[in-house]
C-alpha positions in Angstrom: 186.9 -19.1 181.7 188.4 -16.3 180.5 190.6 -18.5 178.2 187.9 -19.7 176.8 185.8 -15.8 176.0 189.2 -14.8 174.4 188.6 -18.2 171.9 185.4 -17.1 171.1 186.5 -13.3 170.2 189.2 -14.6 168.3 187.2 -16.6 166.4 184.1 -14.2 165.5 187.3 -11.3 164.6 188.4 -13.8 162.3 186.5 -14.6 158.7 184.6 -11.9 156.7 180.8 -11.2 156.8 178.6 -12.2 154.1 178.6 -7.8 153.5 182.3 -7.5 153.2 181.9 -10.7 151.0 179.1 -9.0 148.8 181.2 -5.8 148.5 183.9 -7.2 146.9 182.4 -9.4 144.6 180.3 -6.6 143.3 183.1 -4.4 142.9 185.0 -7.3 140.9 181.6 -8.3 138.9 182.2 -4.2 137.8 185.8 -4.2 137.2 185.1 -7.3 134.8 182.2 -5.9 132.7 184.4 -2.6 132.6 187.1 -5.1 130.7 184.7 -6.9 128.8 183.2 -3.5 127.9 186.8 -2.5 126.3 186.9 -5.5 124.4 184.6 -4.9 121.2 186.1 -1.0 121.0 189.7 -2.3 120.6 188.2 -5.2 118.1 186.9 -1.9 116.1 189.5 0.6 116.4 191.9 -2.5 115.6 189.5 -2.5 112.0 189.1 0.5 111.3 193.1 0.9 111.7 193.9 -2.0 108.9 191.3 -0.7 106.6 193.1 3.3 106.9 196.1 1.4 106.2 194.5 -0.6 103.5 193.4 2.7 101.4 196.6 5.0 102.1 198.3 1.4 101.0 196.3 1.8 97.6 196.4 5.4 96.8 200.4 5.0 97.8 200.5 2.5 95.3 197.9 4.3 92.4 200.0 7.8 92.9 203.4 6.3 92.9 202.4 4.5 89.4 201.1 8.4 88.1 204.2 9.8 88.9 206.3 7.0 86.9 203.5 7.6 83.9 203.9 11.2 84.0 208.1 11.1 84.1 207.6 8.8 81.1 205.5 11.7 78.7 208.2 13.7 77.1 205.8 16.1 75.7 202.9 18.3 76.4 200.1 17.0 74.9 201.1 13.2 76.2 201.3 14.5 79.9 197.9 16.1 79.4 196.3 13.0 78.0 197.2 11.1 81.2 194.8 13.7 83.3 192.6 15.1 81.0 190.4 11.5 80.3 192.0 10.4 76.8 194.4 7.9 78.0 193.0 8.1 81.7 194.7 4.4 83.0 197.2 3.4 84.9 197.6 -0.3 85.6 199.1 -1.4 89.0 201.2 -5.0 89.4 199.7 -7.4 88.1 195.9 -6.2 88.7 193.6 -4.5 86.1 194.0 -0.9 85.2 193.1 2.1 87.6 190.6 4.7 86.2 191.7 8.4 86.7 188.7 10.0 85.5 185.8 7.8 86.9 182.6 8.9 87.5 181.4 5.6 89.5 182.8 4.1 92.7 185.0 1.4 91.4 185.9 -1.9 93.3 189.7 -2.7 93.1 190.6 -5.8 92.7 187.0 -7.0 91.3 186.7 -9.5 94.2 184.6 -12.0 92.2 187.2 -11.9 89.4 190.6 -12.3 91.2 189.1 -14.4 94.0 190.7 -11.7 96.5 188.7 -11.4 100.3 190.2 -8.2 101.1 189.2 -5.0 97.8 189.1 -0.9 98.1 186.2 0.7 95.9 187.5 3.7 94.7 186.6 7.3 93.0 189.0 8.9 91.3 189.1 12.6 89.3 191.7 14.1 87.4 192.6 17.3 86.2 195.8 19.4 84.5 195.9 23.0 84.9 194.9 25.9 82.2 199.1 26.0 81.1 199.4 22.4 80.5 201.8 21.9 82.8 201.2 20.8 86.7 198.5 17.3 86.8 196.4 16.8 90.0 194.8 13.4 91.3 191.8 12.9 94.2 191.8 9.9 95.2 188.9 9.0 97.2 189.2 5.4 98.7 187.3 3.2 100.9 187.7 -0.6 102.1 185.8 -3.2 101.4 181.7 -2.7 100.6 180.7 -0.5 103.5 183.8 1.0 104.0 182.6 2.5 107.1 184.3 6.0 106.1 186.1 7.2 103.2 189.7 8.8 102.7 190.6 11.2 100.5 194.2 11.6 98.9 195.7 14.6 96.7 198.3 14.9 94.6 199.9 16.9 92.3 202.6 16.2 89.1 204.3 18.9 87.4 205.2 18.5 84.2 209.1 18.4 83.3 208.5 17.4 79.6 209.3 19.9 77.3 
């Protein structure tokens, strides 16, 4: 007899209780939507990440072409008509030219033209200083339509022509 009480004990002691069984899944259910929670933020910040690349990709490209139009003026008056809105261009590969001086958001490439998914719009003002003789560019880019937010890039080109 007492054989068979220990039996009995043994096998009460030896599952879990619909409680214990509860718990647990309730604290799994949690840890899961916790994860799937996480999901949509790193969709986003993954984004928002290619599209800052995307612009400081652009302006790299727009200021890097400035510079090798500004070291090709050899005098004054040709460096200032790069800023100042008379000759205000600068083309970029193979694309259509960039406007320094525009007013208007710009879209870069025109999407419907070049059949590209993936575009910047673009503002862009230019200025030289009262001696003629150091340039400056803001370059304010964002991506795609909605852009979300907007960067804004600086630079400035001196003027080594004499």
């Amino acid at each position: 007899m007492n054989m068979d009480g220990q039996d009995r004990q043994n096998r009460a002691q030896a599952g879990f209780s619909l409680i214990e069984v509860t718990l647990a899944l309730v604290v799994v259910g949690l840890g899961l939507l916790a994860v799937f929670h996480l999901f949509p933020t790193g969709l986003r910040a993954g984004i928002d990440a290619t599209a800052e690349t995307r612009c400081a990709q652009f302006a790299d490209e727009v200021f890097n072409q400035i510079y090798a139009e500004a070291a090709t003026r050899t005098n004054t008056s040709a460096f200032v008509s790069l800023f100042d809105g008379s000759d205000d261009e600068v083309s970029i590969g193979l694309s259509k030219d960039v406007d320094l001086n525009g007013s208007d958001w710009v879209q870069y490439p025109a999407s419907a033209d070049s059949g590209y998914d993936e575009y910047v719009s673009y503002r862009c003002d230019s200025r030289v200083d009262t001696d003629d003789r150091l340039g400056s560019v803001e370059l304010r880019v964002a991506y795609g339509r909605t852009g979300g937010f907007t960067n804004t890039f600086y630079t400035e080109v001196y003027n080594f022509g004499m």
